[in-house]
N, C-alpha and C positions, 0 to 999 in steps of 0.2 A: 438610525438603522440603514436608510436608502444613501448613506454616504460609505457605506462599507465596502471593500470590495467583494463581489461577486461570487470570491471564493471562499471567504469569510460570513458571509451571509447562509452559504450551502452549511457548512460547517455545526451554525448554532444549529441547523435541522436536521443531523446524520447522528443519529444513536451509535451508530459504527465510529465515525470517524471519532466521537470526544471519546467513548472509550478506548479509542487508541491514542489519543492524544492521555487520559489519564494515567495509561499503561507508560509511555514515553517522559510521563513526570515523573514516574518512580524510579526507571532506572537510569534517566541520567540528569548529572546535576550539574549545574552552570560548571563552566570551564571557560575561561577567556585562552587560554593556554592552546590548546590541545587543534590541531587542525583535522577537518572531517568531512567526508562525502555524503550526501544525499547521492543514492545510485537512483533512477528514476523516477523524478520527481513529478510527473505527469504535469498539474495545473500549476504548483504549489500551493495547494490547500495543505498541505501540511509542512512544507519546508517553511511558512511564514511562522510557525512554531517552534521548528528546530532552531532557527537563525533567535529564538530566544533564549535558548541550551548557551550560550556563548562560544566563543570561537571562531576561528574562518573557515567561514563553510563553500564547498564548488556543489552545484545544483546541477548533476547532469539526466538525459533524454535522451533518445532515438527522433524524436520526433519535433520539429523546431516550433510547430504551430504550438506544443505543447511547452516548449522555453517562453517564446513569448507572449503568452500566459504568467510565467515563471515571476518574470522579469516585470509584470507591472506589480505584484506585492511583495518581491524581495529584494529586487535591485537587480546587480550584478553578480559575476562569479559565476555564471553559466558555460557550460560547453554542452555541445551535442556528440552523442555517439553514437559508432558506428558500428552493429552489433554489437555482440558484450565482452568486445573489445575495447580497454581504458587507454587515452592516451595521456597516463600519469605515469612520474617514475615510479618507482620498484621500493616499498616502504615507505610512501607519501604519507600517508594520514593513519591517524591515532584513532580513529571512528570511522566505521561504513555503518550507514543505517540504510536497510531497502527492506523498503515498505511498496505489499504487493507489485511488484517486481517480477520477481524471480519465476511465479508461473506463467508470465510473459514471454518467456525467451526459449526458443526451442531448444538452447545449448546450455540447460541449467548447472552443468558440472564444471561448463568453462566459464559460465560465470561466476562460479564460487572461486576456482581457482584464479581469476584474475581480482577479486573481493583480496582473495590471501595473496595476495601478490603485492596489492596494492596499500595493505598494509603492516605499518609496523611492528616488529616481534613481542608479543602483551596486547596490542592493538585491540578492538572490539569490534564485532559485529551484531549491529540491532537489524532482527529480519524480522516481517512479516507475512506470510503466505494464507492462502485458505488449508486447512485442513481436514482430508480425505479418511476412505477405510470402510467399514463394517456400519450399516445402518445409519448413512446419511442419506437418509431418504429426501430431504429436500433435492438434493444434487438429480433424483431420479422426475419431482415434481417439475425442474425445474425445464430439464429438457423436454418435457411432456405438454408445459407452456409454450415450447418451442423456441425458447431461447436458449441455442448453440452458443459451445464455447467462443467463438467466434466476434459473436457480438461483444462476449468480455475483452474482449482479445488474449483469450486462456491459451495456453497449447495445452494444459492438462488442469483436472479439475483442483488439483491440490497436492500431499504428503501426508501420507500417513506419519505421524512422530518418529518411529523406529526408519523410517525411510530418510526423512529430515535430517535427523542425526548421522546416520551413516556418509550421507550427500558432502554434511559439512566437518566431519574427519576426513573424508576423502582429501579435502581442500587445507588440511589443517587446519582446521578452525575445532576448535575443543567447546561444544556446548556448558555453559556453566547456570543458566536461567530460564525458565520456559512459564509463562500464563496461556491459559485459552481462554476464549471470547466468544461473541456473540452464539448465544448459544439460541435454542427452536426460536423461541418466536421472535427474536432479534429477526434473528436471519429471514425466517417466514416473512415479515412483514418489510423487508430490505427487496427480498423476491417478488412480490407483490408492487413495491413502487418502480422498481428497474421492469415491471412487465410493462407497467401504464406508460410509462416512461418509450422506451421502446417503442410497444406494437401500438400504443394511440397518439401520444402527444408529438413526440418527437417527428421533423422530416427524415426523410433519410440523407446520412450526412454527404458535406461536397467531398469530407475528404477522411482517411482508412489513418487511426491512430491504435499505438499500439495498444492502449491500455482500452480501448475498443467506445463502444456508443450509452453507456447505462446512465450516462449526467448529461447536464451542459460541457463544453469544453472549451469556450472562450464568453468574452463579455456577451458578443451577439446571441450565442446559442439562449443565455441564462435571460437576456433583456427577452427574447421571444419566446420563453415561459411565465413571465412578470407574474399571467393574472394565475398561473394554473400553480403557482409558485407561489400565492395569496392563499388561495383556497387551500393549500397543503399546510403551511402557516399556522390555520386555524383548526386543521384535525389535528396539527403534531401532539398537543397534549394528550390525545386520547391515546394516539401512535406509543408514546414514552410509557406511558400508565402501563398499555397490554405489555411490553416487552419486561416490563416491571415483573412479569409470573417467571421470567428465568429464574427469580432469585428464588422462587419458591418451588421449580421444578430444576435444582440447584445439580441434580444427578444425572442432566441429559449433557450430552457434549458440546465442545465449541466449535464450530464452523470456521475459525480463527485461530492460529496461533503464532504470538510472538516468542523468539527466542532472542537469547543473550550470546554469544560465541567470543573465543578469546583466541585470537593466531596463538598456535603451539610457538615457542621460540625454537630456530632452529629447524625447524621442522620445514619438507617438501612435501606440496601435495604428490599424492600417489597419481602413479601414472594410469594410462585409460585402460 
C-alpha cells in the first residue's frame, strides 16, 4: 500500500472519485485506435485510469504544479494551457473527457466551443460537473461552514441539466447519455471531510491552483497528512457503510452529473 502513489492511495478513500471511475467503465471501452484528451487533469488521480481506456492520450492543465503531479503517475503527453484556450489542431481527437473542469473556467461557453473544435465530426464528449437548481440545500450548508467557492476554485456552484444541455448544443455537442451521483449523504459526508480538511488540518497553501485547496496537491502536501491520513483509513468503513442509505433514500438527487455528448457532424457552434 505505502509503495503506491499518493494519488492512488487518495483514490481507494474517495467514495466520489471510484464512483466516477465506475461511471467511466461503462461508457467507455478499451480503444487502442482512437486518439483523446483529458481537458484538465488537475493531479492525475484520474487520468492514471483513463490511460487504461486505451489510446493516446494528451493530459492537459492551467496549472504546471498540477502537470507535475500528472507526470509522476502517467508519464508523458502533457501540455499546459493557457486559459481554455487549446493549442490543438481543428478535429484532433476522437474523445474529450473533462472531469470537473468546466465549473472552473470563468468562460464555460468558450470552452465548450473549443472542446467542439477540438474534436472530430461523431467525436465524444465525457463531462463531469456538480449539479445545481431547486433544493440543494447542502450548497447552502456549505457556504454557512464558510467554505466559499473560491476555495474549490468554483467560479459557480454548478448546472442545472436543462442549463447543461442547452451550454452544450450551443457548442454542437448533441447530449446522447447522462447518470447522477453522489447523492445526500455521499455529498454530506465529502463536505464534512473538505471542511476538516480546510479550516483544521491543512496550512494554508504556498501557492492558488485552479481546481482550489479541498485535497493534498503534490507528494509533500499528502506525506504532511500521513498520520491524519491513518486515522481517516480506519473510519473510512464506517464513512462507506453511511453513504450506503443513498441507495435507500434512492429519490433524493445527485450533487453530480456525468454526461455523454456527440459533436453534431457538420454542425458550428452558435455564435455568442
Amino acid at each position: 500500500m505505502d509503495n503506491l502513489p499518493w494519488q492512488l492511495r487518495l483514490v481507494r478513500k474517495s467514495i466520489k472519485k471510484k464512483k466516477k471511475i465506475k461511471l467511466l467503465d461503462e461508457c467507455l471501452a478499451v480503444d487502442e485506435g482512437r486518439a483523446a484528451l483529458d481537458l484538465g487533469c488537475a493531479q492525475g488521480i484520474l487520468s492514471y485510469f483513463l490511460r487504461r481506456k486505451g489510446g493516446f492520450w494528451v493530459h492537459t492543465d492551467e496549472d504546471l504544479e498540477n502537470l507535475r503531479a500528472t507526470r509522476e503517475i502517467v508519464g508523458g503527453h502533457l501540455v499546459q494551457m493557457r486559459g481554455v484556450q487549446m493549442s490543438f489542431r481543428e478535429r484532433s481527437f476522437d474523445l474529450v473527457v473533462c472531469l470537473d473542469y468546466l465549473e472552473h473556467v470563468e468562460d464555460d461557453r468558450a470552452c465548450l466551443r473549443e472542446i467542439g473544435r477540438a474534436l472530430k465530426p461523431g467525436g465524444e464528449l465525457v463531462l463531469v460537473t456538480p449539479r445545481t437548481g431547486r433544493f440543494f440545500w447542502l450548497y447552502k450548508l456549505r457556504s454557512l461552514l464558510g467554505l466559499k467557492l473560491e476555495l474549490y476554485g468554483h467560479k459557480r456552484e454548478g448546472y442545472t441539466l436543462a442549463a447543461l444541455d442547452a451550454r452544450l448544443r450551443e457548442a454542437g455537442l448533441a447530449p446522447f447519455w447522462r447518470r447522477t451521483y453522489s447523492r445526500f449523504f455521499s455529498e454530506f459526508l465529502e463536505l464534512l471531510l473538505n471542511f476538516v480538511y480546510i479550516k483544521i488540518l491543512s496550512a494554508e497553501p504556498s501557492h492558488s491552483l485552479r481546481d482550489g485547496h479541498i485535497r493534498p496537491s503534490n507528494a509533500a502536501e499528502f506525506q504532511a497528512q500521513k498520520k491524519s491520513f491513518g486515522l481517516y483509513s480506519i473510519v473510512y468503513p464506517f464513512i462507506w457503510l453511511t453513504t450506503r442509505l443513498d441507495l435507500v433514500f434512492f429519490f433524493l438527487k445527485g450533487y453530480n452529473v456525468m454526461v455523454r455528448a456527440r459533436k453534431i457532424p457538420q454542425a458550428s457552434p452558435s455564435p455568442r
